[in-house]
C-alpha positions as YAML, in Angstrom:
chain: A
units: angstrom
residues:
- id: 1
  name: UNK
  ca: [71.43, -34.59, -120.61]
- id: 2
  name: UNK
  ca: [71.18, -31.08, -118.75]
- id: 3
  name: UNK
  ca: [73.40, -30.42, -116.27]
- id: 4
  name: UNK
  ca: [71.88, -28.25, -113.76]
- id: 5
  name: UNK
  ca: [73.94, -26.37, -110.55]
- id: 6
  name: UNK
  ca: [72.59, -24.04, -108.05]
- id: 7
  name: UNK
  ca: [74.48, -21.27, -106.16]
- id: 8
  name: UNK
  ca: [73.46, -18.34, -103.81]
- id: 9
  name: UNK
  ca: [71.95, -19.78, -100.78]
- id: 10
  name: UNK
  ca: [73.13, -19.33, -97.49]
- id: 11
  name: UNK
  ca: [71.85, -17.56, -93.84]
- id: 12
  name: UNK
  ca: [69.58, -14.62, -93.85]
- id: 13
  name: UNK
  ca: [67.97, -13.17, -91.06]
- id: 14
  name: UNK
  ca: [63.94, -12.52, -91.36]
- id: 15
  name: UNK
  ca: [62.68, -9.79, -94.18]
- id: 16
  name: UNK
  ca: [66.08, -10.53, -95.97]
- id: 17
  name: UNK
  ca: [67.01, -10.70, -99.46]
- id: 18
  name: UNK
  ca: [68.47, -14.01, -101.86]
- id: 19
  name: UNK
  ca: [69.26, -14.55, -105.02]
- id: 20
  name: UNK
  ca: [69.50, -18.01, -105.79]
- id: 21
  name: UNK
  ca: [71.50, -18.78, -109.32]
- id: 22
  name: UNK
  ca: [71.11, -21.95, -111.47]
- id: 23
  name: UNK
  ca: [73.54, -22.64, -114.32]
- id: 24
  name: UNK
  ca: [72.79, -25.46, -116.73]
- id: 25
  name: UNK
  ca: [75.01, -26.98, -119.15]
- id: 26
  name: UNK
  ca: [74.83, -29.85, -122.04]
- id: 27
  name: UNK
  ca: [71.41, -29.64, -124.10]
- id: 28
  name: UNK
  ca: [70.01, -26.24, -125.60]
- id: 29
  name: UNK
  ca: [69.25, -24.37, -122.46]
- id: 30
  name: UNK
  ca: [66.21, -22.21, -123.95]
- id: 31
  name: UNK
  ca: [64.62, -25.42, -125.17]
- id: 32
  name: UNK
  ca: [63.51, -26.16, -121.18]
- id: 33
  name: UNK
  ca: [61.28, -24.65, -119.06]
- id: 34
  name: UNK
  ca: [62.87, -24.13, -115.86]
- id: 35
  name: UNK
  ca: [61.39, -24.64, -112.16]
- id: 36
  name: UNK
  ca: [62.50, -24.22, -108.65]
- id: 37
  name: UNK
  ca: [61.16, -26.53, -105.90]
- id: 38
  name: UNK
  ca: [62.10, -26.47, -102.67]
- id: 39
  name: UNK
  ca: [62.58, -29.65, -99.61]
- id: 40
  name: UNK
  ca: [62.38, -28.72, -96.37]
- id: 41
  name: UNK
  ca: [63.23, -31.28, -93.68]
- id: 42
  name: UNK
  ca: [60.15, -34.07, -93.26]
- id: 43
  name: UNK
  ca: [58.44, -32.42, -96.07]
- id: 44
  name: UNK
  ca: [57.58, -33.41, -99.47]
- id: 45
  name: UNK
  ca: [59.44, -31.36, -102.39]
- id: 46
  name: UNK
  ca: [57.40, -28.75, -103.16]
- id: 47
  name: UNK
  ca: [56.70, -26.07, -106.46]
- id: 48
  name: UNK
  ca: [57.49, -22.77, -105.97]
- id: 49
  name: UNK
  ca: [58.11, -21.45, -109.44]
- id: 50
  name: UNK
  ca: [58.22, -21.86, -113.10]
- id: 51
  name: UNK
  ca: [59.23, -19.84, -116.28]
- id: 52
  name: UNK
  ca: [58.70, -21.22, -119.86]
- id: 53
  name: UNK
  ca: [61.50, -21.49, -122.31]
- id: 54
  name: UNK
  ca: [61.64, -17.87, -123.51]
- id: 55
  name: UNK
  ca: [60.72, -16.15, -120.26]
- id: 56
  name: UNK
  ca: [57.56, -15.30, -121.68]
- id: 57
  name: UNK
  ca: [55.52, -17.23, -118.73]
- id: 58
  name: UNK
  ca: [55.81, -17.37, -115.00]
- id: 59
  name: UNK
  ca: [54.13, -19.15, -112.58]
- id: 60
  name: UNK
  ca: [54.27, -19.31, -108.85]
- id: 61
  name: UNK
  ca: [53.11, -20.90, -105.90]
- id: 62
  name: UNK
  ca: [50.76, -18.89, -103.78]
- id: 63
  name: UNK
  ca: [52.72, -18.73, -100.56]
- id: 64
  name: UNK
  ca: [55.39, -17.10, -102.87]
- id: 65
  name: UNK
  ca: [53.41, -14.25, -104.60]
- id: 66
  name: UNK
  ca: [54.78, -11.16, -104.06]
- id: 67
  name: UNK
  ca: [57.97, -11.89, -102.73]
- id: 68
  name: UNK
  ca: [60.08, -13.90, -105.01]
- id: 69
  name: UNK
  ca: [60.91, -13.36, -108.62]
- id: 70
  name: UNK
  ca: [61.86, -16.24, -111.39]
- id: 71
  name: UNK
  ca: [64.14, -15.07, -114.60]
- id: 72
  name: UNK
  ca: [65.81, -16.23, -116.93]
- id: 73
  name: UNK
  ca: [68.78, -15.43, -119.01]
- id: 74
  name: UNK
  ca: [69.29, -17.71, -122.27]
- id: 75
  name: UNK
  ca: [72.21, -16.32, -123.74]
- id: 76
  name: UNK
  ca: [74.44, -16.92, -120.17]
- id: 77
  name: UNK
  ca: [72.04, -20.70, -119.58]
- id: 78
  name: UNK
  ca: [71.00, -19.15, -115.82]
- id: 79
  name: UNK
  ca: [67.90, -18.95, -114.79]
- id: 80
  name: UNK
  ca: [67.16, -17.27, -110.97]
- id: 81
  name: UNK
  ca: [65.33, -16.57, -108.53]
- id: 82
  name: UNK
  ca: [64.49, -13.52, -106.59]
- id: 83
  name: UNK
  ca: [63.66, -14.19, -102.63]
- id: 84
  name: UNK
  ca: [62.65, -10.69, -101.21]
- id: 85
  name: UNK
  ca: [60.63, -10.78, -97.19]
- id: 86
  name: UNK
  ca: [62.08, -14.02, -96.48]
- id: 87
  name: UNK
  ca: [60.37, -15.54, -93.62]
- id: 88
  name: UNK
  ca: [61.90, -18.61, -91.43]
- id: 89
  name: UNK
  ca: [59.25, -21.16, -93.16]
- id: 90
  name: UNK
  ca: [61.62, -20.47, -96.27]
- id: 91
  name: UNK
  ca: [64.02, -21.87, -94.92]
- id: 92
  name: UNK
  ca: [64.41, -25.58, -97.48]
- id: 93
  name: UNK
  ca: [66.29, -27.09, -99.58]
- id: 94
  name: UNK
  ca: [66.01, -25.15, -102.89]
- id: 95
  name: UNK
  ca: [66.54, -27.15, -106.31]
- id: 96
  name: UNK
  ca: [66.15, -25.84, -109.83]
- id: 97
  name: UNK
  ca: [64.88, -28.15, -112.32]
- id: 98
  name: UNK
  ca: [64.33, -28.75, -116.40]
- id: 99
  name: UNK
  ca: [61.25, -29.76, -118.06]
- id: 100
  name: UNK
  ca: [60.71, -29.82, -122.31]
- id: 101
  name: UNK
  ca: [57.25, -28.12, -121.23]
- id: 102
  name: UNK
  ca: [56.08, -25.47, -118.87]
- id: 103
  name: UNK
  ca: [54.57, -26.87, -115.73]
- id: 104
  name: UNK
  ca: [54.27, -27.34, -111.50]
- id: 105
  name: UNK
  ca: [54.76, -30.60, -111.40]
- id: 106
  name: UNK
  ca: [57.85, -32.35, -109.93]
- id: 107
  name: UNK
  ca: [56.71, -35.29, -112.15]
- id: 108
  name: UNK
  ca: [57.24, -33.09, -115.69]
- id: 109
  name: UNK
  ca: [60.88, -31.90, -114.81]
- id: 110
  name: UNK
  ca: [63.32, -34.98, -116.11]
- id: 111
  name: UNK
  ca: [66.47, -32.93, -115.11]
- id: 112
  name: UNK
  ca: [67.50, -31.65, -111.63]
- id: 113
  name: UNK
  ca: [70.49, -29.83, -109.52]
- id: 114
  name: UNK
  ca: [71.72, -30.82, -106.61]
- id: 115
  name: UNK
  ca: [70.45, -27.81, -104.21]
- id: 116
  name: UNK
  ca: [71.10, -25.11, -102.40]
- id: 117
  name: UNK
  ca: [69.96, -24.11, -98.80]
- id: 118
  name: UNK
  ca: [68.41, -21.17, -97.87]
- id: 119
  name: UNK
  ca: [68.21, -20.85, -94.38]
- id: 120
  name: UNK
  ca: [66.03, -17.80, -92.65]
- id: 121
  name: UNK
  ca: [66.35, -17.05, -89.35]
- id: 122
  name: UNK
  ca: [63.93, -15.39, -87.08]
...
């Protein structure tokens, strides 16, 4: 089991800044690939990043490019994400998830947190 918990979400006005935080706990942390999805309300969950186990890989979702960063740190079991320009269609539900291999879909990650929201106004 991986025990996953998100932090750093909150209320941020248009072209703000978050840093969303996930800690995980129980299995080897740097065995997982990590992801963040978000939910906004009457949506489906949707990808919006991914990092392999060692960092050594990222992948986003297009309407993300440019403006938000995913990292990892191994030795403190966090892995993050950057949200720079934040626009109000950010605004979601924003979970962090584990998967044993690198990927986008929701279907591949066996592990998730419980959220955080991000809220953006305009």
């Amino acid at each position: 089991q991986v025990q996953l918990v998100e932090s750093g979400g909150g209320l941020v006005q248009a072209g703000g800044s978050l840093r969303l935080s996930c800690a995980a706990s129980g299995r080897t942390f740097s065995n997982y690939a990590m992801g963040w999805f978000r939910q906004a309300p009457g949506k489906e969950r949707e990808f919006v990043a991914a990092i392999s186990h060692n960092g050594g890989s990222t992948y986003y979702a297009d309407f993300v490019k440019g403006r938000f960063t995913i990292s990892r740190d191994n030795a403190k079991n966090t892995v993050y994400l950057q949200m720079n320009n934040l626009k109000p269609e950010d605004t979601a539900v924003y979970y962090c998830a584990a998967a044993p291999r690198y990927g986008k879909g929701k279907e591949e990650y066996s592990y998730w947190g419980q959220g955080t929201q991000v809220t953006v106004s305009s």
